[in-house]
The first five atom37 places (N, CA, C, CB, O) and aatype in JSON, in Angstrom:
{
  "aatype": [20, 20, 20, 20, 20, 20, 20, 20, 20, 20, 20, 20, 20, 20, 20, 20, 20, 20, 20, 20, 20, 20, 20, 20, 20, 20, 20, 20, 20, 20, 20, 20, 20, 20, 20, 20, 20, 20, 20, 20, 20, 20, 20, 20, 20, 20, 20, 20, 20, 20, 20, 20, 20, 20, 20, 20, 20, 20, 20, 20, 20, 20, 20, 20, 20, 20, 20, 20, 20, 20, 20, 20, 20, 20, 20, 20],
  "atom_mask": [
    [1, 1, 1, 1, 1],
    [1, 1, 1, 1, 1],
    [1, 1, 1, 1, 1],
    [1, 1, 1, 1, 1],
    [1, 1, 1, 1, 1],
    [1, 1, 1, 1, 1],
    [1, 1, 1, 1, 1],
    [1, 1, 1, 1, 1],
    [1, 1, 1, 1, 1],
    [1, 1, 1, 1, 1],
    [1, 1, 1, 1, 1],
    [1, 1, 1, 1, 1],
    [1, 1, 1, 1, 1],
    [1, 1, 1, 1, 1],
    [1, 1, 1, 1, 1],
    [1, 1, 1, 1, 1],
    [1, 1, 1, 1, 1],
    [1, 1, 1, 1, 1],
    [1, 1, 1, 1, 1],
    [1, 1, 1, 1, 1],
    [1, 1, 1, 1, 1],
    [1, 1, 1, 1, 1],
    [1, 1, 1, 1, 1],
    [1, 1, 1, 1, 1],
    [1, 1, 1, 1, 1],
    [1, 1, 1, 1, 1],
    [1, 1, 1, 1, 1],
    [1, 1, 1, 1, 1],
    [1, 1, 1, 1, 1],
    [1, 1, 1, 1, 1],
    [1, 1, 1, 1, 1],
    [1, 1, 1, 1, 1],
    [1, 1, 1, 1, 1],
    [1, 1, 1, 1, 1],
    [1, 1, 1, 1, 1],
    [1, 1, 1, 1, 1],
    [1, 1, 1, 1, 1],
    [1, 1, 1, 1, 1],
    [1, 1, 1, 1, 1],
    [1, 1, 1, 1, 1],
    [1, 1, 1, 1, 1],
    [1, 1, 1, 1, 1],
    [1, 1, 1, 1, 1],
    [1, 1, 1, 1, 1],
    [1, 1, 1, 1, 1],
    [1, 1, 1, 1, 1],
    [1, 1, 1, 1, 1],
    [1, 1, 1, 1, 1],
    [1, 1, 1, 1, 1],
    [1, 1, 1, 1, 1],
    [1, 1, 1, 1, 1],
    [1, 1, 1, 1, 1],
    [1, 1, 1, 1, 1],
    [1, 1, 1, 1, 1],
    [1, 1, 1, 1, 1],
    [1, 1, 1, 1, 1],
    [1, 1, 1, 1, 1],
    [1, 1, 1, 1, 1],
    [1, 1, 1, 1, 1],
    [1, 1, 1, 1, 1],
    [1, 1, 1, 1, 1],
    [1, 1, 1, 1, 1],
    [1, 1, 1, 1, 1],
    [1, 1, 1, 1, 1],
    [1, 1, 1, 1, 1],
    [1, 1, 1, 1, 1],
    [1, 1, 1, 1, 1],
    [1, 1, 1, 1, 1],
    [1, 1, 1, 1, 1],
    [1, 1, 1, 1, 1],
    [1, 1, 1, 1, 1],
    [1, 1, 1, 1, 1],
    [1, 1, 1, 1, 1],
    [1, 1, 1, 1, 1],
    [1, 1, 1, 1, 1],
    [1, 1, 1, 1, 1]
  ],
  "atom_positions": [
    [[64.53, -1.1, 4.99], [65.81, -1.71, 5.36], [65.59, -3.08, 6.0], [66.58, -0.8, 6.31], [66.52, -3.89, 5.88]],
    [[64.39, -3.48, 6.72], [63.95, -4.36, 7.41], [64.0, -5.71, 6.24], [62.53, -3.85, 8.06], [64.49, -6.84, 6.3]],
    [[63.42, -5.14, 5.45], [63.0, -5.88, 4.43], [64.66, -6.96, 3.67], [62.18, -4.54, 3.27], [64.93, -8.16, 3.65]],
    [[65.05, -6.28, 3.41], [66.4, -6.46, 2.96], [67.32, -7.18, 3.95], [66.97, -5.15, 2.64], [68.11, -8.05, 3.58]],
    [[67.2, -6.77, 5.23], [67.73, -7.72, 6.34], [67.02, -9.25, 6.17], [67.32, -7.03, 7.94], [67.6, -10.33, 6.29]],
    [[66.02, -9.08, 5.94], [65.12, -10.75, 6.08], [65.92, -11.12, 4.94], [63.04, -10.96, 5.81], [66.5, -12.21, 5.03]],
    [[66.09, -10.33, 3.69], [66.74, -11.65, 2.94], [67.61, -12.16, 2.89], [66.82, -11.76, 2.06], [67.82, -13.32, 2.54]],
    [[68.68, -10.94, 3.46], [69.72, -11.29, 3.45], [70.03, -12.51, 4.44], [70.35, -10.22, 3.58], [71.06, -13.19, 4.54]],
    [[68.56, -12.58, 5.27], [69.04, -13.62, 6.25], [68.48, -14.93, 5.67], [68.52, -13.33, 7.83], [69.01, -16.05, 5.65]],
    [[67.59, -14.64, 5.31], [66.87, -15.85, 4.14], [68.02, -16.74, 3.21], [65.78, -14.88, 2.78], [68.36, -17.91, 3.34]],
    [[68.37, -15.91, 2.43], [69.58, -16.05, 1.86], [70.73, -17.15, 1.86], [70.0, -15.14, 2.23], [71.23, -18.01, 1.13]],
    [[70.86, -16.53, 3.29], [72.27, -16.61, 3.81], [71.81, -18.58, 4.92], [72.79, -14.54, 5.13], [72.56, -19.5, 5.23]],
    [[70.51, -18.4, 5.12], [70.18, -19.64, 5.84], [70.11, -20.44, 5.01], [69.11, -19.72, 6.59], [70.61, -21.56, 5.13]],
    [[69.31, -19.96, 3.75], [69.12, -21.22, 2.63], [70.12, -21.74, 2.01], [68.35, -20.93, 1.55], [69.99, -22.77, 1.35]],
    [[71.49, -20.97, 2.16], [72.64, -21.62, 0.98], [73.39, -22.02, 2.36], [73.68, -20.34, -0.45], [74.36, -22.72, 2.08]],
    [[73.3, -21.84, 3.47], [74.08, -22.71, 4.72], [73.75, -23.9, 4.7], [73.84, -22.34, 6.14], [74.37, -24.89, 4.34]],
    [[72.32, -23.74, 5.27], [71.82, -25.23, 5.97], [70.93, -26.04, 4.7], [70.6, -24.91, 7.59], [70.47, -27.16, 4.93]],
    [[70.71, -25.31, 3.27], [69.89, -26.18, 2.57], [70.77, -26.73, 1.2], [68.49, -25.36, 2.2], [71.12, -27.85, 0.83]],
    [[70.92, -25.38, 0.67], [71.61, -25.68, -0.5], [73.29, -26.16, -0.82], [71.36, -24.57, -1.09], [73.71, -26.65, -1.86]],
    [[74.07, -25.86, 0.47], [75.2, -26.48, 0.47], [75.41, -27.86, 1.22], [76.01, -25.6, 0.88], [76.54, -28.35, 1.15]],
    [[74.65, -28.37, 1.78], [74.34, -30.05, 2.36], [73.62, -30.47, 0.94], [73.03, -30.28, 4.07], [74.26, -31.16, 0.15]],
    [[72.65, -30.15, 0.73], [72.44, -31.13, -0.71], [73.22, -30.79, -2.09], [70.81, -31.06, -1.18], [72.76, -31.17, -3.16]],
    [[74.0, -30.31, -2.04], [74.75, -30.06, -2.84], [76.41, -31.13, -2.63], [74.75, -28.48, -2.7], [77.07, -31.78, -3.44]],
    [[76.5, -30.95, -1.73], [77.5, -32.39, -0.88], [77.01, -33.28, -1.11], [77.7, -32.62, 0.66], [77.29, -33.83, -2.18]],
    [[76.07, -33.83, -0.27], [75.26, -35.17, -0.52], [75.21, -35.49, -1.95], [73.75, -35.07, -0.01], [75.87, -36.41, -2.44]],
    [[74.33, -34.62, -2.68], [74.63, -34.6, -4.0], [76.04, -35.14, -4.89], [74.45, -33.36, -4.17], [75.78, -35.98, -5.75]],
    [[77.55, -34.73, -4.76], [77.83, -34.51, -4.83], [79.01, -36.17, -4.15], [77.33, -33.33, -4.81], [80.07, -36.54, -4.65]],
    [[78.59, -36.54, -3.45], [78.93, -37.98, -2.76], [78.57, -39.14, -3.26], [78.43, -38.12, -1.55], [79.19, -40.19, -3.44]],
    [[77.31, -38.78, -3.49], [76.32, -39.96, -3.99], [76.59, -40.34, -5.73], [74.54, -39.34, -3.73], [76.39, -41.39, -6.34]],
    [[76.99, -39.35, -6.05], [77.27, -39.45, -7.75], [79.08, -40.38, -7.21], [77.41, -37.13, -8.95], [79.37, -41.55, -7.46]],
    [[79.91, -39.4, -6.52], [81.2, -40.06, -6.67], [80.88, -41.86, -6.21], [82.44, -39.14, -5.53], [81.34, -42.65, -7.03]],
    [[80.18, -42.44, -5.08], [79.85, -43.74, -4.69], [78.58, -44.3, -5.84], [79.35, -43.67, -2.99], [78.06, -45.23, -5.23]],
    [[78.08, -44.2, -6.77], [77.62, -44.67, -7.22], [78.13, -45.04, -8.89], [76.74, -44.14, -6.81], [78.05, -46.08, -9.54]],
    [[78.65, -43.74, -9.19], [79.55, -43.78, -10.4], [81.09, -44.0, -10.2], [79.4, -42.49, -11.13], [81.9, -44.09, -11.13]],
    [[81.34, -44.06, -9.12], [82.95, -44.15, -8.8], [83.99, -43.25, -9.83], [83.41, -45.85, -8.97], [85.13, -43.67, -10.06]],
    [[83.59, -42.18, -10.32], [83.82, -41.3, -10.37], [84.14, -39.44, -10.08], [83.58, -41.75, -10.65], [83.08, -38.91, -9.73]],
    [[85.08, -38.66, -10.13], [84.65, -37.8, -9.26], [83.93, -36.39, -10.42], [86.09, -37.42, -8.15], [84.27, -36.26, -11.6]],
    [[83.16, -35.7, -9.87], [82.09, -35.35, -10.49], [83.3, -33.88, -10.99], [80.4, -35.19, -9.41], [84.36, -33.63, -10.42]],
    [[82.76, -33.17, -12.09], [83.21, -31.94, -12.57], [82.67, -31.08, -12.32], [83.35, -31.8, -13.58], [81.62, -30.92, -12.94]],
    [[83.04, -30.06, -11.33], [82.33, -28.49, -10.53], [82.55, -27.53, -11.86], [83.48, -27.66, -8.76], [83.57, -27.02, -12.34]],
    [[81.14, -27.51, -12.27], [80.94, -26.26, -13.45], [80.45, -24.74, -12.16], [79.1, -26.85, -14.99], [79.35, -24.64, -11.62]],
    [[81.55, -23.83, -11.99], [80.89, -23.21, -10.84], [79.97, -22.26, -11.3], [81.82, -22.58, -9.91], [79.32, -21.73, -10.4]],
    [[79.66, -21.8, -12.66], [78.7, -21.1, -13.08], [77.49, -21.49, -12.83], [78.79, -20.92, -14.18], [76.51, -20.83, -12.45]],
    [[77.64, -22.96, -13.12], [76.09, -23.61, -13.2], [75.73, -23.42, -11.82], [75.9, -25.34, -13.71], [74.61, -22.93, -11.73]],
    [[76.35, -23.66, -10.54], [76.42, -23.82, -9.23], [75.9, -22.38, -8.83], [77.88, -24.27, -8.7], [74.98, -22.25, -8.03]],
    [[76.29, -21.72, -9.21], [75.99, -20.11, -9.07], [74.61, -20.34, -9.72], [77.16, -18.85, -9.96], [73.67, -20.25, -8.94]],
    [[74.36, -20.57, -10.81], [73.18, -19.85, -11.41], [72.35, -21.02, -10.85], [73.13, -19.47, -13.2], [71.22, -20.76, -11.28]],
    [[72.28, -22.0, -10.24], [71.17, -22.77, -9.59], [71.16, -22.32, -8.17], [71.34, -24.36, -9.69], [70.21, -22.58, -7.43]],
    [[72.02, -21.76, -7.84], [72.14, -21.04, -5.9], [71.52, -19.97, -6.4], [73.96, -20.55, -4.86], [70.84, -19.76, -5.39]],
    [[71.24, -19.23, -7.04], [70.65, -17.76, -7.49], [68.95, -18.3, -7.74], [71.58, -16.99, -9.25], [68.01, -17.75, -7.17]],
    [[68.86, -18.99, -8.3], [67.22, -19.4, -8.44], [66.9, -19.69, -6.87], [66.86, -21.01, -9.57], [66.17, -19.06, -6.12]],
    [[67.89, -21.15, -6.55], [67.62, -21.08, -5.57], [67.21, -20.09, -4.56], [68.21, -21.51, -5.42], [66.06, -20.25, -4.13]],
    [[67.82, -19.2, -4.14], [67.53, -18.31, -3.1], [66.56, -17.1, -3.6], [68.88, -17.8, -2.53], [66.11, -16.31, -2.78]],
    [[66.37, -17.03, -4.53], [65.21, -15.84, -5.76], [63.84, -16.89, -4.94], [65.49, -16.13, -8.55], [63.02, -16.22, -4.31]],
    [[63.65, -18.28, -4.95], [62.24, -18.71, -4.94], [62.34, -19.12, -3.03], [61.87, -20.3, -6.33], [61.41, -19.37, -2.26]],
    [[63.33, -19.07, -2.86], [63.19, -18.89, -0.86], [62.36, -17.56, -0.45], [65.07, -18.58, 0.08], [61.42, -17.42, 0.34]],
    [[62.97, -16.73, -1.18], [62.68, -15.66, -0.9], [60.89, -14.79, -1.27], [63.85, -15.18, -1.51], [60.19, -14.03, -0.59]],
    [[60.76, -15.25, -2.36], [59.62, -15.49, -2.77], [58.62, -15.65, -2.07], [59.65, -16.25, -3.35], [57.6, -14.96, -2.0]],
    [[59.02, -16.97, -1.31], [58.08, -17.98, -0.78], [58.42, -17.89, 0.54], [58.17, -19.44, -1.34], [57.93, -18.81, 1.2]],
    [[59.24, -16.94, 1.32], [59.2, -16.42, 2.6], [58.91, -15.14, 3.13], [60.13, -16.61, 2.98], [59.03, -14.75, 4.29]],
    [[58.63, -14.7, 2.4], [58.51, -12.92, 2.07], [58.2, -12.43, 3.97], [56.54, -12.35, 0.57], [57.68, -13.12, 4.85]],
    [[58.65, -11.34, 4.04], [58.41, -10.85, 5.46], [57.02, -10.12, 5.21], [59.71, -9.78, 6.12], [56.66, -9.49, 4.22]],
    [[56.3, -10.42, 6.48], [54.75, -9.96, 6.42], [54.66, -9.29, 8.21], [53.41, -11.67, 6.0], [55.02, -9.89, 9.22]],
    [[54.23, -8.29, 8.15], [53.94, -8.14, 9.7], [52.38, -7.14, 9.58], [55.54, -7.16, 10.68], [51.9, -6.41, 8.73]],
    [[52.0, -7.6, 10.89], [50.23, -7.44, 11.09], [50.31, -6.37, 12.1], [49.21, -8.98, 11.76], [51.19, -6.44, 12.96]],
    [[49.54, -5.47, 12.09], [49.55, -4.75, 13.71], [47.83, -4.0, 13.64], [51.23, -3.12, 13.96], [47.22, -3.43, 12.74]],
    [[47.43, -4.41, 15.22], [46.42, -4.16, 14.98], [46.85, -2.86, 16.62], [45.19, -5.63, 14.79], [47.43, -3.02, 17.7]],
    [[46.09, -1.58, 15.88], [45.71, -0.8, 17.18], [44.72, -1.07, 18.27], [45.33, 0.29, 16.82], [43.6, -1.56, 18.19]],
    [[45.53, -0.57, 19.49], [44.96, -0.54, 20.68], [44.78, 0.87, 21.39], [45.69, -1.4, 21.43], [45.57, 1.81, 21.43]],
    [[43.28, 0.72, 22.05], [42.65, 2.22, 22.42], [43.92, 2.38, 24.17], [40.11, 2.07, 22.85], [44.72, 3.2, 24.64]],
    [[43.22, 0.74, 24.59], [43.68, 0.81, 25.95], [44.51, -0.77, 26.21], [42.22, 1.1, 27.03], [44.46, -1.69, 25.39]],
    [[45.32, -0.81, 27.62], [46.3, -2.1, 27.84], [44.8, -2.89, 28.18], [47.82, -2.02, 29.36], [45.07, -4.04, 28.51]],
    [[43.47, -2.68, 28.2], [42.75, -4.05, 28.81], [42.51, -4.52, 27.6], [41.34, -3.97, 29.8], [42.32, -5.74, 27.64]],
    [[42.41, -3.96, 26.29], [42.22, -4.96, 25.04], [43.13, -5.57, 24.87], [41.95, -4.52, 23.83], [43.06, -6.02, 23.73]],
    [[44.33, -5.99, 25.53], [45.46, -7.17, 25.34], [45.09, -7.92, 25.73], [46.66, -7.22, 25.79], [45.45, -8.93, 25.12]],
    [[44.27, -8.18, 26.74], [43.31, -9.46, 27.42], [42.54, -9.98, 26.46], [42.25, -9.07, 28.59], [41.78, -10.91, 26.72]]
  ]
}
């Protein structure tokens, strides 16, 4: 379940703070440069937010290490 929480948080960070600012920016820079306003294909938008967050995830994968202890003085 742990597992599934990370992505969902993965996820959910990468299409906040990554993929919906460059997608704006994106998205600005075409209207001020072409002085035109751009056409939202939302499929395509979907199916590049879906890769997108498939290779976040990938490439963040949750990993945890644990090493046993006999006694509290091997924390030193």
């Amino acid at each position: 379940m742990k597992k599934y929480l990370n992505w969902i948080n993965i996820a959910l960070r990468g299409t906040v703070l990554l993929f919906l600012p460059g997608l704006l920016i994106f998205y600005l820079f075409y209207k001020v440069i072409f002085d035109v306003e751009m056409d939202i294909y939302w499929l395509t938008i979907l199916m590049a937010l879906v890769t997108f967050i498939y290779d976040l995830i990938k490439k963040y994968k949750h990993e945890t290490t644990e090493e046993r202890l006999q006694t509290l003085d091997e924390i030193e």
